[in-house]
C-alpha positions in Angstrom: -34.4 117.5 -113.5 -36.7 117.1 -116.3 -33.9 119.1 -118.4 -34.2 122.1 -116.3 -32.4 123.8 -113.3 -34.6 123.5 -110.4 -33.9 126.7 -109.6 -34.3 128.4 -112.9 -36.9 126.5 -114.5 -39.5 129.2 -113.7 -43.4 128.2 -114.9 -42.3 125.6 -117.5 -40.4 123.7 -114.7 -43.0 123.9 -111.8 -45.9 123.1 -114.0 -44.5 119.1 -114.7 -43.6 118.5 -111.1 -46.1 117.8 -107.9 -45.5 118.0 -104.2 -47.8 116.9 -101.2 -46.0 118.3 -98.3 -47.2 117.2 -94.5 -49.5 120.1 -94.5 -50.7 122.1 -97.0 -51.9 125.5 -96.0 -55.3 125.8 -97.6 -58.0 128.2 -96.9 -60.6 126.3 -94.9 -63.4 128.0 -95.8 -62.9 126.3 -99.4 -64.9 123.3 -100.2 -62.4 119.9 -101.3 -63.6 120.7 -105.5 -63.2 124.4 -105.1 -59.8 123.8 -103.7 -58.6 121.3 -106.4 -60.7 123.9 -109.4 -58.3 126.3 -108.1 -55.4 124.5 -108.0 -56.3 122.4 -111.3 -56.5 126.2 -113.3 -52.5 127.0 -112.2 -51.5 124.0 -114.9 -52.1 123.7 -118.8 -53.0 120.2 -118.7 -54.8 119.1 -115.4 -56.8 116.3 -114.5 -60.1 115.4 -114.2 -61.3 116.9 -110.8 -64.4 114.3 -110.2 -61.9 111.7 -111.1 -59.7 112.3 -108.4 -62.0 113.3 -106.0 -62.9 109.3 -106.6 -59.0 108.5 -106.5 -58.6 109.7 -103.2 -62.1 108.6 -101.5 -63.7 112.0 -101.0 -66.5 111.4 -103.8 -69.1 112.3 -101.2 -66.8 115.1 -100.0 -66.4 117.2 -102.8 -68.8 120.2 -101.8 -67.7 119.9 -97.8 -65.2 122.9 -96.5 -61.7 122.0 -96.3 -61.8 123.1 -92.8 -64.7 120.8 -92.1 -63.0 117.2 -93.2 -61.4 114.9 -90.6 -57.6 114.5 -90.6 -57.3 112.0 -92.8 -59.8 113.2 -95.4 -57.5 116.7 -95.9 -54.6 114.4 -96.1 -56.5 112.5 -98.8 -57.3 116.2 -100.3 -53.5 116.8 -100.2 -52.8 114.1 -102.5 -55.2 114.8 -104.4 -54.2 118.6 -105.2 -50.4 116.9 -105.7 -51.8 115.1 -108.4 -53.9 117.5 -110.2 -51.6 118.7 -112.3 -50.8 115.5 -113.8 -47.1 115.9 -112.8 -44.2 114.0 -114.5 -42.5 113.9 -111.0 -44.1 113.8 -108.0 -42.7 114.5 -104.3 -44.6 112.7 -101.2 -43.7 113.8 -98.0 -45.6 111.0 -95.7 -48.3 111.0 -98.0 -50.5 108.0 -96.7 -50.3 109.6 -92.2 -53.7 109.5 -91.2 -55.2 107.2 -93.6 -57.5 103.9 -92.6 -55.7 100.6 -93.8 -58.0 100.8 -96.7 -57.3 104.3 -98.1 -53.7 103.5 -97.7 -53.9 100.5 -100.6 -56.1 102.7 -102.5 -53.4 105.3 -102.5 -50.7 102.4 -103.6 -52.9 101.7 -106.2 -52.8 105.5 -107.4 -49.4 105.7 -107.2 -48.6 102.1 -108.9 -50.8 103.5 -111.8 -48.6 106.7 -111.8 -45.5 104.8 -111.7 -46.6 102.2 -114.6 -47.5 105.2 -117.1 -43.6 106.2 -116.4 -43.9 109.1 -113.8 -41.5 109.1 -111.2 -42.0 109.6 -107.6 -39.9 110.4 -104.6 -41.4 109.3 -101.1 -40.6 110.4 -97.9 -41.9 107.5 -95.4 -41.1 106.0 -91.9 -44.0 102.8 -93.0 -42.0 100.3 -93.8 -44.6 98.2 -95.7 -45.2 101.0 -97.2 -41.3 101.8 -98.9 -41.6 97.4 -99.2 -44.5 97.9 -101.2 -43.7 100.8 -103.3 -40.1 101.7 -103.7 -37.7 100.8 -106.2 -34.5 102.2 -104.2 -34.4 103.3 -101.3 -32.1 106.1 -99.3 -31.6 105.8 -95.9 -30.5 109.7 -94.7 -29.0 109.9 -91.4 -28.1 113.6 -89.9 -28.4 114.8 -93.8 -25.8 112.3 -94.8 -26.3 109.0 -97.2 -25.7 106.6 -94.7 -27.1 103.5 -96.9 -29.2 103.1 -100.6 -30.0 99.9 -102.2 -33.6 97.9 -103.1 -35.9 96.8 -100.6 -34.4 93.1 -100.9 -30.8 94.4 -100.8 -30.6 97.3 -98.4 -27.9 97.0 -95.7 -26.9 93.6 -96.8 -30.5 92.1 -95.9 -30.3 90.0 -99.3 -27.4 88.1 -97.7 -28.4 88.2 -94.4 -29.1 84.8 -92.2 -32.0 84.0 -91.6 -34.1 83.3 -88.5 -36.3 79.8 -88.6 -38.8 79.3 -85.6 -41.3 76.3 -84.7 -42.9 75.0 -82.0 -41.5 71.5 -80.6 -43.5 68.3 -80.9 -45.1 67.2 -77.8 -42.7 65.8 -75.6 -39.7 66.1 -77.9 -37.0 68.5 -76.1 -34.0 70.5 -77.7 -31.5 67.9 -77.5 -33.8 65.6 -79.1 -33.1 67.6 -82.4 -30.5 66.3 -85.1 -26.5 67.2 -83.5 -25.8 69.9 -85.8 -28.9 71.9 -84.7 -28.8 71.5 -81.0 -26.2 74.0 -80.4 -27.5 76.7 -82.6 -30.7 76.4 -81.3 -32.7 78.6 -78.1 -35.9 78.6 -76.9 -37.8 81.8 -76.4 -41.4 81.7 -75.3 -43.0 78.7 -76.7 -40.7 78.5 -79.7 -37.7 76.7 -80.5 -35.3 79.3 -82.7 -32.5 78.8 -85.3 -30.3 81.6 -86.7 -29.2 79.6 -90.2 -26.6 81.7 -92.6 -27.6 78.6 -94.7 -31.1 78.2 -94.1 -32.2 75.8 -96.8 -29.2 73.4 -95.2 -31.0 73.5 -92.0 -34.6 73.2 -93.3 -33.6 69.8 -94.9 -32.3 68.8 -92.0 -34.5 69.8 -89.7 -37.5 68.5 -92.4 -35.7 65.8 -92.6 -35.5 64.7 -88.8 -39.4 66.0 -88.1 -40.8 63.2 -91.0 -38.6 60.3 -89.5 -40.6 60.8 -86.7 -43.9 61.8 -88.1 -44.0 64.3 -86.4 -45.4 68.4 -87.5 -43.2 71.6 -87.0 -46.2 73.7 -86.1 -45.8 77.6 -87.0 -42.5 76.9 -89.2 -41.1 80.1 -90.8 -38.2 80.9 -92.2 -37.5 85.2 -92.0 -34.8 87.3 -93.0 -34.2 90.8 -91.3 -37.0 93.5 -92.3 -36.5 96.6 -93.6 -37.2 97.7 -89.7 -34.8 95.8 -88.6 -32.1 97.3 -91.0 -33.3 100.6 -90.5 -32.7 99.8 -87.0 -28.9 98.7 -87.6 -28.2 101.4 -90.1 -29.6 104.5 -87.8 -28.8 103.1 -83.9 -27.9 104.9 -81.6 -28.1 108.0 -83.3 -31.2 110.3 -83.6 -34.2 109.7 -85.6 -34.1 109.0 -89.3 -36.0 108.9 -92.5 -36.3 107.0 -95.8 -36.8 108.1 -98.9 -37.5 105.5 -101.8 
């Protein structure tokens, strides 16, 4: 990695790499910019330590004790310190737990930035937007095994995967009221009539087709694919838990 052996790169080796592990065992009685000064000194080229402390939200933290910040302000601390160093690969192990909706894009953001200026990152994460939004490739690891790696898009086969189309009915049209080659492959569940299409664009036309004729509106029409839940679901069931790491 980085033209060294992990396990023989000594200094040289640690010094371009960063890792924010679940917890990081920090003195509490630290304050959030002593923590990162501290940290920052260990590397010959660190980063700004006010500019983080904005990265990661904790501006108005800086001089509070670590022991003293909410849960997701020391996870947003924890981040911070794996970045300080300015690494050229960076390890995230559930980086973003804890975080409000908000501080969670931020954090995207940071690491989009990262990723554009041609660091590389390896995530650990069980938030599927989250791998969506951020990964390149993901791993699926089962028991310590590769049981599946791919894009977001292509994983498990989810690029060529049918798709699932759902709308409501027009008032009072009924299911065998829809074109012949639909009624059969069609159910209703809840309030919604639903269509499982290997050829979905077929069956749109069709189905677009039939509701115009009539003048009539396909209310809350979408067209889906399996998530990445969904084939995390597949890949994993019914054994144990699992993790992915894009």
């Amino acid at each position: 990695m980085l033209g060294f052996d992990p396990d023989s790169g000594g200094r040289r080796f640690r010094e371009r790499i960063g890792i924010v592990l679940q917890e990081a065992g920090l003195d509490g009685e630290l304050t959030a910019r002593e923590a990162l000064s501290f940290f920052a000194s260990l590397y010959p080229h660190p980063r700004d330590i006010v500019e983080l402390l904005s990265l990661v939200q904790l501006d108005a933290k800086g001089r509070e004790r670590v022991r003293t910040l909410s849960g997701g302000q020391r996870r947003r601390l924890d981040l911070a310190l794996g970045l300080v160093g300015d690494p050229d690969v960076l390890f995230l192990d559930e980086p973003t737990t804890g975080f409000d909706p908000a501080a969670r894009r931020q954090a995207w953001d940071v690491l989009d930035d990262l990723r554009r200026l041609g660091k590389t990152i390896v995530l650990t994460s069980h938030y599927m937007d989250e791998v969506q939004r951020l990964a390149d490739r993901l791993v699926v690891l089962l028991n310590g095994r590769i049981v599946a790696a791919g894009t977001p898009s292509s994983l498990g086969g989810r690029d060529r995967a049918g798709a699932e189309i759902r709308f409501r009915l027009p008032s009072p049209l009924a299911l065998r009221d829809l074109p012949d080659g639909l009624t059969a492959a069609a159910a209703i569940d809840d309030a919604d009539v639903v269509i499982h299409a290997d050829r979905p664009t077929a069956v749109l036309a069709e189905l677009t087709a039939w509701a115009l004729e009539r003048g009539a509106e396909l209310e809350a029409l979408t067209v889906t694919r399996p998530s990445l839940e969904d084939i995390l679901l597949d890949l994993t069931s019914p054994v144990g838990s699992e993790s992915v790491a894009p």
